[in-house]
C-alpha positions as CSV (number, residue, x, y, z in Angstrom):
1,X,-1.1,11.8,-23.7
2,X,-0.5,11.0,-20.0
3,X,1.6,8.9,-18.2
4,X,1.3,7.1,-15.2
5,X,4.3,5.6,-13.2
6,X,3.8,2.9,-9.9
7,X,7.2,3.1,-8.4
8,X,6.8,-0.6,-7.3
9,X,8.8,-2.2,-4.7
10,X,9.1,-5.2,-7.1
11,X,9.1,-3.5,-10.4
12,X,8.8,-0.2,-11.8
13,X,5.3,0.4,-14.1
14,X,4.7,3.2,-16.4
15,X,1.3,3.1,-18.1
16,X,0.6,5.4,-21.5
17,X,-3.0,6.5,-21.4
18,X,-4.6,9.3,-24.4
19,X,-6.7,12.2,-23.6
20,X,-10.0,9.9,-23.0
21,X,-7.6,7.9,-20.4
22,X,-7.4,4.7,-22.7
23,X,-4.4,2.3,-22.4
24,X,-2.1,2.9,-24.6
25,X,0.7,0.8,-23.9
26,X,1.9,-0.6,-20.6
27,X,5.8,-1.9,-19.7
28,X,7.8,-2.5,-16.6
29,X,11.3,-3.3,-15.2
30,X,12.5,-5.3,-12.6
31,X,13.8,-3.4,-9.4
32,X,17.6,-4.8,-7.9
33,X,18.6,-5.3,-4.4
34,X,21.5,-5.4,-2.8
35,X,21.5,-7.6,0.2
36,X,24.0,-7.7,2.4
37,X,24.2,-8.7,6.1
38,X,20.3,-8.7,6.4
39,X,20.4,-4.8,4.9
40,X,18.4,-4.5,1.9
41,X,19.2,-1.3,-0.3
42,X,18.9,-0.2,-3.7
43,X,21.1,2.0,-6.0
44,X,18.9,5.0,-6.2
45,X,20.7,6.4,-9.2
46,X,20.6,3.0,-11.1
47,X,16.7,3.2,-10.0
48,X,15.9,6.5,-11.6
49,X,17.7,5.4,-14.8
50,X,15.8,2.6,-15.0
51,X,12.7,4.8,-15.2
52,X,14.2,6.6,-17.6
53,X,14.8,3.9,-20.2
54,X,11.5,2.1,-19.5
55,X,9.9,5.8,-20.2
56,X,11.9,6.2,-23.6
57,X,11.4,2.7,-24.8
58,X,7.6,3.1,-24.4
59,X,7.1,6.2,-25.8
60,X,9.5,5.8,-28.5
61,X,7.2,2.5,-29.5
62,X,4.9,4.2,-29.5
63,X,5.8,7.1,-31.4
64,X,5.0,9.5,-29.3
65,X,6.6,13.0,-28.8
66,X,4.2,14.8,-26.7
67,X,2.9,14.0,-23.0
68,X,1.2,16.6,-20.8
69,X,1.5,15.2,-17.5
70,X,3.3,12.3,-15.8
71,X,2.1,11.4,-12.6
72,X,4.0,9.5,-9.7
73,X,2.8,6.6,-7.2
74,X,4.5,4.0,-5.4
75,X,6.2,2.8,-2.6
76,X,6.0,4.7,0.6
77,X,9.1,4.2,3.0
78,X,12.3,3.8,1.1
79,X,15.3,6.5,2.4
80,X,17.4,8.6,0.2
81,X,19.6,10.5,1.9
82,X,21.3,13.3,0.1
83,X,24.3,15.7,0.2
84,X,24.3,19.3,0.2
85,X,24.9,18.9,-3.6
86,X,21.5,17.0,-4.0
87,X,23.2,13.9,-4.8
88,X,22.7,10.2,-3.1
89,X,25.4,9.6,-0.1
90,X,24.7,6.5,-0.2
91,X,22.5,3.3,-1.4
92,X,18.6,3.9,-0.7
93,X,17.5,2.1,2.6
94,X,14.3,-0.6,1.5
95,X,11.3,0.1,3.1
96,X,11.5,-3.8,4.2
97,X,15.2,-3.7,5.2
98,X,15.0,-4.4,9.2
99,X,18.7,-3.0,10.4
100,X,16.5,-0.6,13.1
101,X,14.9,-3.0,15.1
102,X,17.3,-1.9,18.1
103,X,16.6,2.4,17.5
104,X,12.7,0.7,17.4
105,X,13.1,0.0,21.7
106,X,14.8,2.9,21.8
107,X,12.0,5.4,20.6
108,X,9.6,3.0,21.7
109,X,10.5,4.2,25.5
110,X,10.8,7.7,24.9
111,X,7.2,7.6,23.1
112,X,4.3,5.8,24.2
113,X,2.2,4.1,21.8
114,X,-0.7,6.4,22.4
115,X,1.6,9.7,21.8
116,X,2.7,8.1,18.2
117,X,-1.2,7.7,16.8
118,X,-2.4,10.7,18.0
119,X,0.5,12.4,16.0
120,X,1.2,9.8,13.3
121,X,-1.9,7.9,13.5
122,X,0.2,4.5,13.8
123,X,0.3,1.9,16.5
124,X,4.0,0.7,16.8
125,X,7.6,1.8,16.4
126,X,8.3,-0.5,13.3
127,X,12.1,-0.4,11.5
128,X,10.0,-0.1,8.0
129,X,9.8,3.7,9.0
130,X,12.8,6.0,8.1
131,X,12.9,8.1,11.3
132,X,13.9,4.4,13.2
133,X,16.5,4.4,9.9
134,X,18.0,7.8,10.3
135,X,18.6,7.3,14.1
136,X,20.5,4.5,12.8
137,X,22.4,6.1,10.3
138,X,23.3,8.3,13.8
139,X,24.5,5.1,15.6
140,X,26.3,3.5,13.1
141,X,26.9,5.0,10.0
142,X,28.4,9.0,11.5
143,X,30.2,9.8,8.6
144,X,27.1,9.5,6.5
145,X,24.7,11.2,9.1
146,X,27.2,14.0,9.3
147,X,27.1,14.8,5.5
148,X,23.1,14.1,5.5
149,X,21.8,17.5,4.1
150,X,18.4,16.2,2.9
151,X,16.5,13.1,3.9
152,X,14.0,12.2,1.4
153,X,11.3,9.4,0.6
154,X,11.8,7.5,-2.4
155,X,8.5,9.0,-4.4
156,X,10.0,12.1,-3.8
157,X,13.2,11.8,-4.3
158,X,12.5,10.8,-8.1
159,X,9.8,13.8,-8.4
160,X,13.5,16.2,-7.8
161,X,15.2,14.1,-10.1
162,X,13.2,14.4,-13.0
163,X,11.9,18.1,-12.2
164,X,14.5,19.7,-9.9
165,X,11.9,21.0,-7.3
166,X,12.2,19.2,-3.7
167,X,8.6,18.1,-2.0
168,X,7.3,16.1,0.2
169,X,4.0,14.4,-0.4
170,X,2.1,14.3,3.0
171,X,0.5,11.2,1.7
172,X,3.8,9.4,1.4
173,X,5.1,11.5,4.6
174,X,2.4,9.4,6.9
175,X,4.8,6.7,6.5
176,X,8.3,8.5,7.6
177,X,6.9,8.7,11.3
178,X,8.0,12.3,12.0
179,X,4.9,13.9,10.1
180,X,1.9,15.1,12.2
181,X,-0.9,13.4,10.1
182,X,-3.5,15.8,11.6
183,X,-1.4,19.5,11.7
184,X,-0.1,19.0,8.5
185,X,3.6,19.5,9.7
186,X,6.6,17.7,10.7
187,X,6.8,16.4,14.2
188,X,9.5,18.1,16.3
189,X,9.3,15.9,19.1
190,X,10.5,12.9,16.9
191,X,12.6,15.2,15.0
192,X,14.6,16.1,18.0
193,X,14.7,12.1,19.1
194,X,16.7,11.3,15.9
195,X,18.5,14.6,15.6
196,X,17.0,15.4,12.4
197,X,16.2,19.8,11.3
198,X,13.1,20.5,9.3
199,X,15.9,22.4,7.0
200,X,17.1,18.5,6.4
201,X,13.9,17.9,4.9
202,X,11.2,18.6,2.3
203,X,9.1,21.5,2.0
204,X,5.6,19.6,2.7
205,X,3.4,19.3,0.0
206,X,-0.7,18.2,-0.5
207,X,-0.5,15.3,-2.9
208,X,-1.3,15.2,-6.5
209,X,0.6,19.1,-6.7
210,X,2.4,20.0,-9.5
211,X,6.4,20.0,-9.2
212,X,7.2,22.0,-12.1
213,X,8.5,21.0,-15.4
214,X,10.3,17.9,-16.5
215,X,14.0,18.6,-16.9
216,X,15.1,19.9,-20.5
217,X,17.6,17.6,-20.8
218,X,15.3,14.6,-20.0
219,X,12.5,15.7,-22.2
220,X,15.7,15.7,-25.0
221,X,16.5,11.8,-23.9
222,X,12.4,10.5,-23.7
223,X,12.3,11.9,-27.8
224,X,9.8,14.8,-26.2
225,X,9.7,17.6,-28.1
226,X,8.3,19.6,-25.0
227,X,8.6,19.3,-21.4
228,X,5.6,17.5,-19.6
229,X,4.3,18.7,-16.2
230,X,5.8,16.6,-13.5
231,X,2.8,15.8,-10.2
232,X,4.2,14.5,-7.3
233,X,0.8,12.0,-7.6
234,X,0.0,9.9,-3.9
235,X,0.5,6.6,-2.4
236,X,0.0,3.5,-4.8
237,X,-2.7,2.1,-2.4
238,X,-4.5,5.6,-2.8
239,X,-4.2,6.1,-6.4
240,X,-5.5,2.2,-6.3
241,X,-8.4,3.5,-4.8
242,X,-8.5,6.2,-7.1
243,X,-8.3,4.1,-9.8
244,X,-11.2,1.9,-8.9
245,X,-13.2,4.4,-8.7
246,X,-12.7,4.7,-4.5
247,X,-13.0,8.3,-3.6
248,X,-15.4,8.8,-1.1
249,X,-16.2,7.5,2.4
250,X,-18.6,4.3,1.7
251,X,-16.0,1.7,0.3
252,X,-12.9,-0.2,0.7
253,X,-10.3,-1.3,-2.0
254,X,-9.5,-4.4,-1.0
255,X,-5.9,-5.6,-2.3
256,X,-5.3,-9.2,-1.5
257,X,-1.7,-10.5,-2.7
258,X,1.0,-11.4,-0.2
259,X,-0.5,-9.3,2.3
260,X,-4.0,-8.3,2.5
261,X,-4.7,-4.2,2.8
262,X,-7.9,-2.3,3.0
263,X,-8.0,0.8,1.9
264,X,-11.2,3.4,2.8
265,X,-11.7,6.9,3.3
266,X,-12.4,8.1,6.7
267,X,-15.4,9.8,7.8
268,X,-14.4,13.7,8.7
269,X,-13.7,14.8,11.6
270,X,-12.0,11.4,12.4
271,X,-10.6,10.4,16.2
272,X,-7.1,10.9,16.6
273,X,-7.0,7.6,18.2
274,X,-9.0,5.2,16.3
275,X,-6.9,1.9,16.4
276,X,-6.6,1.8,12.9
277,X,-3.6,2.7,10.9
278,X,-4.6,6.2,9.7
279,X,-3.1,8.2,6.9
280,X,-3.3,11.4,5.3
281,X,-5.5,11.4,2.1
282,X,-5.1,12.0,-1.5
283,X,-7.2,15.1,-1.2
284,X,-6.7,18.3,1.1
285,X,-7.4,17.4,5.0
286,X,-9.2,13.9,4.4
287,X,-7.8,10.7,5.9
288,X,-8.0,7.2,4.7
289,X,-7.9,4.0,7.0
290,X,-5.5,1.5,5.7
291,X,-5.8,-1.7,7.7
292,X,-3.4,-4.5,6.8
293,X,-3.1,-8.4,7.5
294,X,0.2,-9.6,6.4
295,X,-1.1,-13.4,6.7
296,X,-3.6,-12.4,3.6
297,X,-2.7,-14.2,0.3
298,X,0.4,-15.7,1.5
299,X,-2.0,-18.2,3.4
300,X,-3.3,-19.9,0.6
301,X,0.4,-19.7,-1.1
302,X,2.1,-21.6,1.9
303,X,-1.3,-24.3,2.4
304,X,-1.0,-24.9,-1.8
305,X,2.8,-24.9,-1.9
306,X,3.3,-27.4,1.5
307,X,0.4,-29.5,1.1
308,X,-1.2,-29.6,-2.7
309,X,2.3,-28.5,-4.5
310,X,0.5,-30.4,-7.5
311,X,-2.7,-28.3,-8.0
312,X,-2.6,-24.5,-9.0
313,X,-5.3,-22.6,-8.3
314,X,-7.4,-22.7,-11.5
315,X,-7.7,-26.5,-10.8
316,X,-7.9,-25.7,-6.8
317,X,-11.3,-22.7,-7.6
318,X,-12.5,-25.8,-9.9
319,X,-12.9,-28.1,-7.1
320,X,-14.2,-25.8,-4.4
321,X,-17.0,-24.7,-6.1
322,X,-18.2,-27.7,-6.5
323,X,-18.1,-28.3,-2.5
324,X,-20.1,-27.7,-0.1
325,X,-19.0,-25.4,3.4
326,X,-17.9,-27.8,5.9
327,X,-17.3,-26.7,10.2
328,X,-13.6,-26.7,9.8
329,X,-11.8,-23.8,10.9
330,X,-8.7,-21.8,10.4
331,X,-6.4,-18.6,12.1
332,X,-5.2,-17.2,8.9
333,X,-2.2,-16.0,11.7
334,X,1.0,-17.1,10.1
335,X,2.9,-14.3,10.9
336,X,1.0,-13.2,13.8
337,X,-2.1,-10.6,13.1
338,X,-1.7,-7.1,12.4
339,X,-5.1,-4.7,13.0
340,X,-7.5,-5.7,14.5
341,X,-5.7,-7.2,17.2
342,X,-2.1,-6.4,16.9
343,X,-0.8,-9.5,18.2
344,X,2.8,-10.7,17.1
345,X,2.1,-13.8,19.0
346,X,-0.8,-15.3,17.3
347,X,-0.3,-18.1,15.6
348,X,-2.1,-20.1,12.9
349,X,-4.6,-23.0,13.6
350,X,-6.6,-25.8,12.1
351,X,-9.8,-26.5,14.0
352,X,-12.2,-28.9,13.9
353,X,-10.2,-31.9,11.6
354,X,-11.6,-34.8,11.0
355,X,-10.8,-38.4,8.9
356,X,-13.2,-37.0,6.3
357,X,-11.6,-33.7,5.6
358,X,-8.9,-33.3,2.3
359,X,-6.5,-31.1,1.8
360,X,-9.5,-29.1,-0.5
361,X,-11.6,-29.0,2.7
362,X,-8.5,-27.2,4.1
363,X,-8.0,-24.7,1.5
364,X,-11.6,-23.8,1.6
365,X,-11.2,-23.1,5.6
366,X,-7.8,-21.2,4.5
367,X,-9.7,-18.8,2.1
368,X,-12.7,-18.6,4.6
369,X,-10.4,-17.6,7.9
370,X,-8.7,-14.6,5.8
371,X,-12.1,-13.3,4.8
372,X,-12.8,-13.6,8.6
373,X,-10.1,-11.4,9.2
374,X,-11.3,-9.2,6.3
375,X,-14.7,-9.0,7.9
376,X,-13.1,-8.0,11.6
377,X,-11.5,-4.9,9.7
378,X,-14.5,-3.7,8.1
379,X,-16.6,-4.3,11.6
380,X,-13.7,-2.0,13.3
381,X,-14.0,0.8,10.6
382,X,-17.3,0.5,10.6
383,X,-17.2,1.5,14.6
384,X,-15.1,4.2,14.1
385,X,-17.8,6.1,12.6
386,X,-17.6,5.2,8.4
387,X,-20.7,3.3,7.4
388,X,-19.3,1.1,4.5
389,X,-21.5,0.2,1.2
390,X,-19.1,-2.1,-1.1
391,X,-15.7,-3.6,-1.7
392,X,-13.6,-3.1,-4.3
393,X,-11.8,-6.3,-4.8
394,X,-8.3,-6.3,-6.5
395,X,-4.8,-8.2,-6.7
396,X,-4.6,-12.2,-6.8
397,X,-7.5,-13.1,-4.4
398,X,-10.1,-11.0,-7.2
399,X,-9.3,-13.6,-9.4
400,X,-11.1,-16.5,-7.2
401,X,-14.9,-16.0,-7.9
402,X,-15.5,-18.4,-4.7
403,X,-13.2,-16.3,-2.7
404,X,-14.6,-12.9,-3.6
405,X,-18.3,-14.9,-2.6
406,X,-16.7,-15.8,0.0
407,X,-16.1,-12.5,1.3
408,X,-19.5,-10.9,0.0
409,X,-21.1,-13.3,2.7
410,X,-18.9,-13.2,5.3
411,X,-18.7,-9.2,5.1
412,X,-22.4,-8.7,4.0
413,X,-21.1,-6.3,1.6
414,X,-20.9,-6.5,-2.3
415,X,-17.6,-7.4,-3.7
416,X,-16.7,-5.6,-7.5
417,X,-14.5,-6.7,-9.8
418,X,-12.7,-3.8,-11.5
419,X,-11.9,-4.3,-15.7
420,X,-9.0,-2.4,-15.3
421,X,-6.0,-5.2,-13.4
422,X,-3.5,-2.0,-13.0
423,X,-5.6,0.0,-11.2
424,X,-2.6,2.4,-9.5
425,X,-1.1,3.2,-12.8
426,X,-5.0,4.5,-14.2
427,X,-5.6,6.1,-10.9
428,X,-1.7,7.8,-11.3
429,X,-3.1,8.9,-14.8
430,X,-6.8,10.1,-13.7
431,X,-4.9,12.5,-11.1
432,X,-2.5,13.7,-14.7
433,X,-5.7,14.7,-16.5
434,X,-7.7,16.6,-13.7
435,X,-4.2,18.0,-12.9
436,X,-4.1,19.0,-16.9
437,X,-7.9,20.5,-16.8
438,X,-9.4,18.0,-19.4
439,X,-11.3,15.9,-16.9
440,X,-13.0,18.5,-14.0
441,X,-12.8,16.3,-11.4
442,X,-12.1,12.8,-9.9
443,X,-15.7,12.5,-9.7
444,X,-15.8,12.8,-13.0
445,X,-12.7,10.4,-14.1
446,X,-14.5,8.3,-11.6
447,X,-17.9,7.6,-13.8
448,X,-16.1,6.0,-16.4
449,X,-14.8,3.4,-14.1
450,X,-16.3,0.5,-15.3
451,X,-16.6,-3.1,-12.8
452,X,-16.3,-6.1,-14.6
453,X,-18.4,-8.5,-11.9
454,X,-20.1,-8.1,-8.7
455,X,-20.6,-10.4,-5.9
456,X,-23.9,-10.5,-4.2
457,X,-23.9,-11.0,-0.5
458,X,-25.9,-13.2,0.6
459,X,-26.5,-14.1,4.7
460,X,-26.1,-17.3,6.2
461,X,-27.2,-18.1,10.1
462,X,-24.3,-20.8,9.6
463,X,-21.5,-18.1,8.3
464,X,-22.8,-16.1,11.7
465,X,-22.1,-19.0,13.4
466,X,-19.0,-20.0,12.2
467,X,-17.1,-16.0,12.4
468,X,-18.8,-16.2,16.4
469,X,-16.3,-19.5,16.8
470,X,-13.6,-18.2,14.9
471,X,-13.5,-15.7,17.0
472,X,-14.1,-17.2,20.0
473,X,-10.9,-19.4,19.2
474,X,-9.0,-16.9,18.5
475,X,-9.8,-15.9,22.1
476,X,-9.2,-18.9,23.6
477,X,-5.8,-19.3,21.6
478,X,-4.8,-16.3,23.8
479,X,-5.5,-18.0,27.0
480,X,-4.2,-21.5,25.9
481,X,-0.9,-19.3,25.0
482,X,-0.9,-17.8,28.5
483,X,-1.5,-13.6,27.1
C-alpha cells in the first residue's frame, strides 16, 4: 500500500493506492484560518494533527496495517518558524496572508528585478514569499525573530514532524525566495537582507528523497504495525504533472480553477532570464515553467454569479454549444494579468457589444479571452526554446467540453482529459512506488496513465483573427490608460 498526501491550502487529501497504484480510498479535512487584522495564519500543530486523524480514520476503514511509503505534496509558501527545541513559536504565516507588502519595497530597492530571476527565476518581490515574511517577523515581531532557530516551509515542516529528519525540498524552496534555483543553494545575498543564517535553515534536499522512517509512536497511533518510509515528495502542481502523466519537455498541465497555472518542463540548459516564472524540477537539475493568470476560472465565476446568478454551468455548456462564435471580445484581466505581461494595471473589458448580444454571448467571449491568455503563455514558452506537443487539461475548466475546444483551437494544440480528477495525490503515490522499487521508473508509472477524452484542434482564419484583435486591444488599453 502507498499513500499519497496533497497538503492543500483549502483541505488536506490523503489518497490510499495498492501495489498496482489503484484507488483505494480517498478522504480529506478542512484546513482553519485564523484571521485577524488582515494576517492569515494557521495552527501548525492543530494542522499536523489533523493529518494524523484523517490518516488513521482511512486506514483503519480500510483495514489496513501496512503501508510502505507515504509521499508528501502541497502547498509551497506557508512559514513555520521554530525554536531551538523544534517546536512552532508561533501560528504558521499563510502563503496568501499579505502583512509584507511594506519589507516587498524594501527588498524591492536593494534587488533589481533582473538580479531576483537570474537567482530565483521570479519576476517581483511578492509578500506570498517567506523571505518578505521573516524580514517582517524582524520589524515587528523581535521577540519572535530572536528565538527563530529554524525557518521552515510548511511541506517540510510536516516531513520532520512525522519522521524527525529536517529538509528542504528545492522544489518547494523555489518559492521561499532565498534559494538559487540554478546553484542548488541558498542565496546569501537575500539571506543577509533579512538577517537570516543558512544554520536557521534546512539542509537542502532534491525532491522525492527519502526522510527516513515514520515516527514509532505514530506508526503505533495510524494502527501500523511497521513504520512506513516517509519521501519528502514535490510541489502539488509537479506531482499534478506527474500524475497526468507530464514528465518530459513537450506538454503543459493545464489547471484551470480560481486561477489558471501552466505547468511544463523546460528545455535544458534553460536562460536564466526567460520572463517566465521558473522553478526547480521534480527531478535532479531540470526546471519547469509555471506560468500563472490569476483572472483564469474566477472569470467565468464572477460573469455567472453578477450577471446569470440563475444558470449553473451544466445548463450554461448546454446552451453554448449550441451557438455559434460571434466578434465580441473580452480582457479576461480582472485582477490585472500576471505572465505574459505582468501588468497590475490591466483591467477587464467587453468589446465589440451590440443589442443582439445575451449574457450567453458574453460568457462565451469570457471562456474565449482566458484561452487567449492561455494561448499567449504557451506562445512565450514556446520562444523560450520548449516546442510543446499537448495539454493536459485539469481542474473546473476540464469539465466544459466547449471550453477545452475552445482552447485546442485557440492553442492549436490537443487538449486531454485525464480519468484520474485527483491527479496530485496519484502523482504523490507514483513518486511512493518508484521510491519503494516496484515501479522502475516514472516513465513507467507514466504508461498506465490513461486520458479519458481528447480535444482535436482544429484552425480557424477567424480565431487568427480574433487573438490578432484581442491583442491589439489589449495594446491599445495600455495607451487609452496612459502606460
Amino acid at each position: 500500500m502507498y499513500i499519497g498526501v496533497d497538503l492543500g491550502s483549502t483541505n488536506i487529501k490523503a489518497a490510499l493506492y495498492d501495489g498496482k497504484l489503484n484507488l483505494i480510498d480517498r478522504q480529506s479535512r478542512p484546513v482553519e484560518y485564523i484571521r485577524d487584522n488582515g494576517f492569515i495564519e494557521f495552527d501548525t500543530e492543530e494542522y499536523c494533527n489533523r493529518l494524523v486523524e484523517l490518516l488513521a480514520q482511512m486506514l483503519k476503514e480500510n483495514s489496513v496495517r501496512t503501508v510502505k511509503h507515504i509521499a508528501f505534496t502541497g502547498q509551497a509558501e506557508s512559514l513555520v518558524v521554530l525554536d531551538r527545541f523544534g517546536k512552532p513559536l508561533m501560528n504558521a504565516i499563510s502563503w496568501m496572508d499579505e502583512r509584507s507588502v511594506e519589507e516587498c519595497a524594501v527588498l524591492a530597492e536593494q534587488f533589481t528585478k533582473e538580479e531576483c530571476e537570474e537567482v530565483t527565476g521570479q519576476q517581483a518581490v511578492l509578500p506570498t514569499w517567506p523571505a518578505t515574511k521573516i524580514l517582517w517577523l524582524k520589524n515587528n515581531q523581535p521577540d519572535i525573530y530572536r528565538q527563530a532557530a529554524t525557518y521552515m516551509l510548511l511541506k517540510d515542516y510536516v516531513v520532520y514532524y512525522l519522521s524527525g529528519v529536517m529538509l528542504s525540498d528545492m522544489s518547494i524552496a523555489t518559492f521561499s525566495f532565498y534559494f538559487d534555483i540554478y546553484r542548488k543553494c541558498y542565496w546569501k545575498k537575500m539571506l543577509d537582507a533579512i538577517g537570516v543564517s543558512e544554520a536557521q535553515l534546512p539542509p537542502l534536499a532534491e525532491p522525492c528523497t527519502v526522510a527516513g522512517k515514520l515516527k514509532k509512536e505514530l506508526a503505533d497511533v495510524l494502527g501500523l504495525e511497521q513504520e512506513p518510509d516517509i519521501n519528502i515528495g514535490t510541489l502539488d502542481h509537479f506531482t499534478g504533472m506527474i500524475g497526468t502523466g507530464n514528465i518530459a519537455p513537450g506538454g503543459i498541465t493545464l489547471s484551470t480553477g480560481t486561477v489558471m497555472a501552466m505547468a511544463a518542463m523546460a528545455e535544458e540548459p534553460v536562460a536564466h532570464n526567460t520572463g517566465i516564472a521558473m522553478h526547480y524540477g521534480f527531478r535532479p537539475d531540470t526546471h519547469i515553467m509555471l506560468p500563472t493568470a490569476e483572472s483564469g476560472g474566477v472569470s467565468l465565476e464572477w460573469f455567472r454569479k453578477t450577471c446569470m446568478p440563475q444558470v449553473d454551468y451544466d445548463k450554461l455548456n448546454e446552451v453554448l454549444s449550441m451557438r455559434k462564435r460571434n466578434k465580441l471580445i473580452f480582457l479576461p484581466y480582472l485582477v490585472g494579468t500576471n505572465a505574459p505581461e505582468f501588468d497590475a494595471d490591466a483591467t477587464g473589458v467587453f468589446w465589440g457589444l451590440r443589442q443582439e448580444h445575451d449574457a450567453y454571448d458574453m460568457a462565451y467571449a469570457v471562456m474565449e479571452g482566458v484561452a487567449f491568455v492561455l494561448r499567449k503563455n504557451c506562445e512565450a514558452i514556446t520562444e523560450k526554446g520548449t516546442r510543446l506537443q499537448s495539454i493536459i487539461a485539469t481542474g473546473g475548466g476540464a469539465k466544459s467540453a466547449i471550453w477545452c475546444q475552445l482552447q485546442a483551437d485557440i492553442t492549436g494544440l490537443p487538449i486531454l482529459i485525464p480519468e484520474e480528477k485527483e491527479a496530485a495525490c496519484l502523482g504523490a503515490a507514483m513518486i511512493a512506488a518508484v521510491a519503494d522499487g516496484v515501479i522502475p521508473d516514472l516513465e513507467t508509472a507514466a504508461k498506465n496513465i490513461k486520458m479519458k477524452q481528447r480535444f482535436e484542434p482544429h484552425y480557424s482564419e477567424e480565431i487568427e483573427r480574433k487573438y490578432r484583435r484581442f491583442c491589439a486591444l489589449y495594446e491599445m488599453s495600455l495607451e487609452v490608460l496612459g502606460q
